[in-house]
N, C-alpha and C positions, 0 to 999 in steps of 0.2 A: 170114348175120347179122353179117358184119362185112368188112374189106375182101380177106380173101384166104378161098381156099375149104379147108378143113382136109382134110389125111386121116391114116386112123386104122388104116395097115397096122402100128406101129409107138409104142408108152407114145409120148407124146411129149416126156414129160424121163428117158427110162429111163437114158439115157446122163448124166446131171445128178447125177454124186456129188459128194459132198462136195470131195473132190478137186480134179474140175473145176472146181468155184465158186472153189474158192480159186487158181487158177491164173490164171480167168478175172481177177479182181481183180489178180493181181500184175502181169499182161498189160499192164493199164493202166500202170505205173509205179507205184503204190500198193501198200506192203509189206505184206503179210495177216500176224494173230501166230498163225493158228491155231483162235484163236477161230468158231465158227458156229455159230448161233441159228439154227433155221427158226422162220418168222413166220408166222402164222393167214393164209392166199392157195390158191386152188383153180384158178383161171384160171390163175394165172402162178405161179411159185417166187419166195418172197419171203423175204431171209435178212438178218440181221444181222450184220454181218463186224468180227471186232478187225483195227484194224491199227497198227499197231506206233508208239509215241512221240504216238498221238493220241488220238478221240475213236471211236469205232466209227460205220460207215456203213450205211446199207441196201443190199442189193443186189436187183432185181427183175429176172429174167429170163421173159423173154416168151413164153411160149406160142404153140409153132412153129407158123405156116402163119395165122394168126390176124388179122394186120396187116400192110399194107405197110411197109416200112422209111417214106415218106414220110407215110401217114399217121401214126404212132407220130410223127415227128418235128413234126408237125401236132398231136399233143397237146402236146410238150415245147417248142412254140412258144409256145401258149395258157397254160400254167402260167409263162412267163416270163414274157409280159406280165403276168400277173397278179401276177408279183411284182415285177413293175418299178412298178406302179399303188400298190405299199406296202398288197397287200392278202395276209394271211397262209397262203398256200398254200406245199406244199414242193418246187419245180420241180428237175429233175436236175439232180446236178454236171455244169461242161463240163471234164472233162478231156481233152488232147488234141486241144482244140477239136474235142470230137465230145461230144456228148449220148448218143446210142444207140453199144454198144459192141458185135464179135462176137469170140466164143473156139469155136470146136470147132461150128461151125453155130446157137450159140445166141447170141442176140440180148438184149443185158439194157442195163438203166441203172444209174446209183448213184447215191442219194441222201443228206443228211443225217441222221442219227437226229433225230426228234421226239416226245418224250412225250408224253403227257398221259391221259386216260379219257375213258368217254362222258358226252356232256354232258347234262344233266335238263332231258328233254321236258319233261316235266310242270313245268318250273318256267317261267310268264312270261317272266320277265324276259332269264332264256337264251334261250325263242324270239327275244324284241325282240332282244336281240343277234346272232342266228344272222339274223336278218333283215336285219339291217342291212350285214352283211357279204356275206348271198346279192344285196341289190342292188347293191351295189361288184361283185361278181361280174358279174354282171348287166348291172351300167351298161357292164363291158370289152365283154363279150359280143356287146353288139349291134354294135360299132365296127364289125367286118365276118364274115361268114361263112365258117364251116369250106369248105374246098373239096373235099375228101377223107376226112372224116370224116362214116360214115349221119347220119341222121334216125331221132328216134323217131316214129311215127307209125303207125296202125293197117296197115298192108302189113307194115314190117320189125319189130314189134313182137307183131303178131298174125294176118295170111292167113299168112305164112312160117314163122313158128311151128307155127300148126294144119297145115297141110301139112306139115312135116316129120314131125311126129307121128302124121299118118296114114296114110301112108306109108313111113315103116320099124315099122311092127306093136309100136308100145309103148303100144297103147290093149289090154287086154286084151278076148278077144272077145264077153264077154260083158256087158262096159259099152261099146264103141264104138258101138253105136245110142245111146245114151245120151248119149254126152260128144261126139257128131260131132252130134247135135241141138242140146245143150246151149253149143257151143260157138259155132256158125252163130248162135244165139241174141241171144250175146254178141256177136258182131262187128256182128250187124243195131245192137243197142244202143250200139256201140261209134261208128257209123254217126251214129247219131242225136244220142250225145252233138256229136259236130263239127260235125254242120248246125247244131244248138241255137247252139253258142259263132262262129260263122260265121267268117269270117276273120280266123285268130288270126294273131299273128306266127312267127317261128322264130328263136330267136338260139340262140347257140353258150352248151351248156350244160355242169355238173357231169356230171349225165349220172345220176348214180349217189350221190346225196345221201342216202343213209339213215344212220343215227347212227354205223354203224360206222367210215364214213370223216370222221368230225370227230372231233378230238382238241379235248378241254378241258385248257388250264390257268388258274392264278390269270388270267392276262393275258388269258383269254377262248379264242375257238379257233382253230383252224386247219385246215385241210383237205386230205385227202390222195385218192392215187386216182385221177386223171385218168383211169385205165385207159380209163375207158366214155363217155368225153365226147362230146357228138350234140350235133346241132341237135335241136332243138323249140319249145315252148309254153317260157313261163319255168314256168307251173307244174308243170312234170315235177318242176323242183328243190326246192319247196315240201310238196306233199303228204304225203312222206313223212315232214317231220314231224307229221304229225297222226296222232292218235291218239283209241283209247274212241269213245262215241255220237256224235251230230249236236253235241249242246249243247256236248259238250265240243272237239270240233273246232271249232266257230264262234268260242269263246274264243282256242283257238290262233293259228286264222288271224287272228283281230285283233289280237294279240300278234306276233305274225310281220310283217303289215302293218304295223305301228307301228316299226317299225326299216326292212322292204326300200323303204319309198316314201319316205325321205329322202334316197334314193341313186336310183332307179329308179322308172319309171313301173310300174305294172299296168294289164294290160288284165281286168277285173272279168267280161268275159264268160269267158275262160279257167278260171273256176269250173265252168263247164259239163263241163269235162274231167277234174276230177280222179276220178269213178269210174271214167270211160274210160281214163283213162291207169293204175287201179290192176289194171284189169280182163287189159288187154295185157301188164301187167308178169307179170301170174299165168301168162297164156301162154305170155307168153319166158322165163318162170324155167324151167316144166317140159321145155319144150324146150330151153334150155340145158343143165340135168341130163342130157337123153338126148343131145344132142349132143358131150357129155364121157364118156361111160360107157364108154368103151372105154379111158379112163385110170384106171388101178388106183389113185389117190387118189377119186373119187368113189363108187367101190359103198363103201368101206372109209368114208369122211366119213357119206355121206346112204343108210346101209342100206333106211331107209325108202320107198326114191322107187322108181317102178315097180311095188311091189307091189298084190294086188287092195285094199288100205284106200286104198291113196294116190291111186288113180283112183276110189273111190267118194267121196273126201271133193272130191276135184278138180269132182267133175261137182257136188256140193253147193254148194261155194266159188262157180261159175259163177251157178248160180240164184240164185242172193243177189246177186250184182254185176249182173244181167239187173235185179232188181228194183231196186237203189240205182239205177242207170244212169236210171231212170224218176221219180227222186224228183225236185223242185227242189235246184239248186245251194244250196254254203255260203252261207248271208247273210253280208255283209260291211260292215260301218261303216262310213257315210259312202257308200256307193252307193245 
């Protein structure tokens, strides 16, 4: 599911004390005062570091075995131009004239601290905004293509998913008839949404746009995050702001379009995808869970995952996206 293959003999930041972050940091030439915040991150170690006569920094250390040194550097290429473009993302410092740094086998970046909160779905006018900046996004995006960074797409999204899952025995036995039907279900429907929207494009995406990773301030927002950036559909990065019934979603997306298409084209048939692509994310979430489980911050975070509720709610969750998968797309203004 990503560019290098993990293994799991070993925590994989057991060795990541506090200690070492801060060593890691001075490493650079940058004086640490001591100070260290752990910041809300399960993939990666994410820490807020004082350092001495200035402003405190972020520090994100990468999750071993996960990324090639070149792709990560393929993210921190994509976040520069976007901020060369004067569009508000926060791309890593280059200290050292190096972006990705290593201390003790662990691979990390440092970035600027950036505030802010989540910003209000529910309010218009933030969609129109968030829109208007996801096509600035958008319009860099298509310039040219990730070369080393996946695709989201029903194979690395959803057949490698379900296969993992069935495969290392975390479908309990007396619902995997169930959720091994119910999921073949979903991928037929997953299938069908794609022929429906026919040949969509794929630019270089967020990747990973759900509300956590945009920060609001007074001046609007910014976005954080690159971790999971792919090609796709643009609407991978859309969807996840929608929210509530149809009616209330149709609202959004109009509100959302009223900002992304002053910057950016839409292909209208890409509406055909957004159950599909919400259906795949449900996949890669629970395979992701199981594919971390052997690091001692995930049973301790997500107690809930693996047990017999969470696979009978899983195989529920599916039958309902089977049946949206089949409804007609968002209507959209103006098409």
């Amino acid at each position: 599911m990503s560019g290098m293959t993990e293994t799991q003999a070993t925590p994989p930041f057991a060795g990541l004390t506090p200690d070492c972050v801060l060593n890691a940091i001075d490493a650079t030439g940058l004086r640490t005062d001591g100070r260290l915040l752990a910041l809300n991150s399960y993939e990666n170690r994410v820490y807020q570091i004082g350092i001495e006569d200035s402003t405190p920094i972020v520090a994100k250390f990468y999750r071993p075995a996960r990324w090639h040194d070149a792709a990560i550097a393929e993210e921190h290429a994509y976040t520069a131009e976007l901020a060369a473009a004067e569009i508000p993302v926060v791309p890593p410092l280059t200290i050292n004239n190096a972006t990705l740094h290593t201390f003790e086998g662990y691979r990390f970046a440092l970035f600027p601290r950036r505030g802010g909160r989540a910003p209000e779905l529910d309010n218009l006018d933030t969609l129109e905004w968030l829109g208007r900046f996801m096509g600035r996004i958008h319009s860099v995006g298509t310039r040219a293509p990730f070369q080393l960074r996946p695709a989201i797409n029903p194979q690395t999204f959803g057949v490698e998913p379900r296969r993992f899952l069935l495969e290392n025995g975390f479908i309990p036995a007396d619902l995997r008839e169930a959720w091994e039907s119910v999921s073949a279900q979903a991928l037929e429907g997953v299938q069908r949404c794609y022929e429906r929207a026919g040949d969509v494009g794929s630019i270089r995406l967020h990747g990973d746009c759900h509300a956590g990773n945009i920060l609001w301030t007074d001046d609007g927002p910014h976005f954080v995050d690159f971790d999971d950036c792919r090609s796709g559909p643009a609407i991978q990065d859309l969807w996840m702001m929608l929210s509530g019934e149809r009616a209330d979603m149709t609202v959004q997306l109009s509100a959302i379009m009223e900002g992304y298409e002053a910057f950016a084209d839409f292909n209208a048939r890409e509406l055909h995808l957004v159950e599909a692509l919400r259906t795949l994310r449900l996949l890669h979430y629970s395979a992701w869970l199981a594919q971390r489980w052997e690091d001692p911050a995930f049973p301790a975070a997500f107690p809930w995952f693996n047990t017999q509720r969470y696979w009978q709610d899983r195989v529920l969750e599916l039958r309902e996206q089977v049946a949206l998968m089949d409804e007609p797309p968002l209507p959209l203004r103006g098409f």
